[in-house]
N, C-alpha and C positions, 0 to 999 in steps of 0.2 A: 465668498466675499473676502477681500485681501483683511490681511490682521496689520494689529498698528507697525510691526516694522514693514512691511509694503508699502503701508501707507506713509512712513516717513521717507522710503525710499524717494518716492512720487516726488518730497519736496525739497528732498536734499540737492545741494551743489554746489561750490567749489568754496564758498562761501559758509558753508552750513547748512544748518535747515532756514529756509526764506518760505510763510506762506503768507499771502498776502490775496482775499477778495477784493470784489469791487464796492465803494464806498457811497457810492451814487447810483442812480439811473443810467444808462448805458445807450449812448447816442450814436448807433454807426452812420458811416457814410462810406462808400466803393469808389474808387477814381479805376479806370481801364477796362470798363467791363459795358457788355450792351445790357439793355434793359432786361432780356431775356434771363441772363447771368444775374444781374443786381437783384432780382427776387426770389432766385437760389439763393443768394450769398447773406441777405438779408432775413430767408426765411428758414436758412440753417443758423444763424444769430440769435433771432426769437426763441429758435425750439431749446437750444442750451438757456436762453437765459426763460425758460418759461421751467425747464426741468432742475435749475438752480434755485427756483423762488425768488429770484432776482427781481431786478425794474426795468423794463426801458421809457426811454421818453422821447420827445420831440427835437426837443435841443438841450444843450447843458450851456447856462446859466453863464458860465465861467468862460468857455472854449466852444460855443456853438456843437461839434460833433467830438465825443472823445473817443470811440471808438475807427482810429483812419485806417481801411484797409486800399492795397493800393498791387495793382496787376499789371506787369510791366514784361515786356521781352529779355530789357538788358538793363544791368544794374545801373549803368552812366546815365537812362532816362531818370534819375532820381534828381541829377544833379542840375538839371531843368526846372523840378517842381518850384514855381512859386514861394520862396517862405520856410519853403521844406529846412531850409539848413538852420534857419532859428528856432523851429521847433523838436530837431534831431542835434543835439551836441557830438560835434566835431563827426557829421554827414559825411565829408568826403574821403576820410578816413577809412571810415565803414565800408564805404562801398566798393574802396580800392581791395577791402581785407576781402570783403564777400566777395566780388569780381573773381580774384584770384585765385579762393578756393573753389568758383565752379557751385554756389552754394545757388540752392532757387527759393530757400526761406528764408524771411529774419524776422524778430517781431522786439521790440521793448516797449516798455512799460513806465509812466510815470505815477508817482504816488503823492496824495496825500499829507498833511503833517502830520497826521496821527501813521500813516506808513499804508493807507487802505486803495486801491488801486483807483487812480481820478482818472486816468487815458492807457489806451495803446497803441502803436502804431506796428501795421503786419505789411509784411511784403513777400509777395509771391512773383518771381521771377518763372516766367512761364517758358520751362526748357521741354525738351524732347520728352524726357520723361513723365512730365507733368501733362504734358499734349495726350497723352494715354488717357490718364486718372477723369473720370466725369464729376463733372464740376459742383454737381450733389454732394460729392466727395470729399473736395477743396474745398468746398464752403463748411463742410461739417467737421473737416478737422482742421480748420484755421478760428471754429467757434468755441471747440471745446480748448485750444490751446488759451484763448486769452479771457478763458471764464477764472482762470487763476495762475496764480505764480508758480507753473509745476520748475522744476529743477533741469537744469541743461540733459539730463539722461534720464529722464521721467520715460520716456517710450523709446528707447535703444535696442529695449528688449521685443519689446511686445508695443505696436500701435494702439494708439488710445480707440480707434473703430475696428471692427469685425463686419463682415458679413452675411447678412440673414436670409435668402433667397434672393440674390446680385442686387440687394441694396445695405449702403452702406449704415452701419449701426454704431451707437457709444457700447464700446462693451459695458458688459452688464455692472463690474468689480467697478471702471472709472462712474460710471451713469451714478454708484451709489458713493462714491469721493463727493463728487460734484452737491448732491444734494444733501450732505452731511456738511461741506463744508459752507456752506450759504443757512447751516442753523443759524438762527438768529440768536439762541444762548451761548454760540461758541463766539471766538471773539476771531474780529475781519482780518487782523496780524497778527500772527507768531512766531517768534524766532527759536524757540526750544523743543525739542524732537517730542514733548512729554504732550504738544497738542497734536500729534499721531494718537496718541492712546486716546483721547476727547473724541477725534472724529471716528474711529472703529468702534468707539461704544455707542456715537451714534448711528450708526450701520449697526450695531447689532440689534439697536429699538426702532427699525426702520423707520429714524430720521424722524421717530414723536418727540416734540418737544418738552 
C-alpha cells in the first residue's frame, strides 16, 4: 500500500498540494454515447462512488446533473453545445489549446465554498487510439479520475487501473486512496501535504473509522 509521500505525490501540482472530494451526491449524465455505452459509463460511475462510500442521487438541487461527461470526435463539436460556454469559463480557448495539442481528455472541476467538489465536467475526444481501449475501460477510468482532485501527474507514472484476467481493475494502492479519502473523519479539502499522513494512516486501519 503507497506510504503518505506517494500518497501526496497523487495530489500534488503545479499549484501545490490541492485535495479536494465531492461535497454532495453525485448526479451524472453522458451526451454522445448509445444506450448500450451509457450503462457502462454510468455503471462504472456507481462502482467508484459505491467503493468511495460516497452518494449518488437523482438530480442535484442546484444544477440538475453535476456530474457532465460528454464523447465527442473533434474538439470544435464543443463549441456547438448549447450553454456549454457559460458553464465552461473562456470554452473556446480551451478547446483551441486541446485541438492543438492533439489531446483526447480534459476534465475540470467546480467547487463549493467551503472548497469541496459541487460539479465536473469530462471530455473524451474519441481518437484512433481510444477506438482500441473498451469502453468498460473508458468509463472506469474517467470514474476514478473525477472521484477526486488527483494532481496533473497523479498517473504519468503508472495508470490508475490494471488488469486482472482482460478485465479492467482500480489497482489495489489507488482502490485503497479512494476509500481512505471519502473517511468521513478526514476533512473533504486540504491544501497541506501533512493530510498525506491522515489518509495512509487510514490505509494502514483499513479505512475503520
Amino acid at each position: 500500500m503507497p506510504d503518505a509521500e506517494q500518497i501526496a505525490a497523487l495530489f500534488t501540482g503545479a499549484a501545490g498540494y490541492r485535495f479536494a472530494r465531492w461535497g454532495r451526491p453525485i448526479v451524472p449524465v453522458v451526451f454522445g454515447v448509445d444506450a448500450a455505452t451509457l450503462a457502462i459509463v454510468k455503471g462504472a460511475t456507481e462502482a467508484v462512488v459505491v467503493l468511495a462510500n460516497a452518494k449518488m442521487a437523482e438530480t442535484d438541487a442546484e444544477i440538475g446533473a453535476n456530474l457532465m461527461i460528454f464523447f465527442f470526435r473533434d474538439w470544435q463539436e464543443l463549441l456547438e453545445v448549447p450553454n456549454l460556454d457559460q458553464m465552461i469559463d473562456g470554452l473556446s480557448d480551451i478547446v483551441a489549446r486541446l485541438d492543438d495539442a492533439g489531446a483526447n481528455q480534459f476534465r475540470t472541476f467546480r467547487f463549493d465554498e467551503a472548497g469541496a467538489i459541487r460539479a465536473c465536467f469530462s471530455f473524451i475526444r474519441m481518437d484512433a487510439a481510444l477506438d482500441e481501449v473498451p469502453a468498460e475501460t473508458i468509463a472506469l477510468n474517467q470514474a476514478v479520475q473525477m472521484i477526486l482532485t488527483w494532481g496533473e501527474r497523479a498517473f504519468a507514472a503508472h495508470p490508475p487501473l490494471a488488469e486482472a484476467k482482460g478485465v479492467a481493475v482500480i489497482r489495489p494502492e489507488i482502490a485503497a486512496v479512494i476509500r481512505a479519502a471519502y473517511d468521513p473523519v478526514l476533512p473533504a479539502v486540504a491544501t497541506d501535504a501533512s493530510h498525506a499522513l491522515r489518509l495512509a494512516a487510514r490505509i494502514g486501519l483499513g479505512g475503520a473509522a
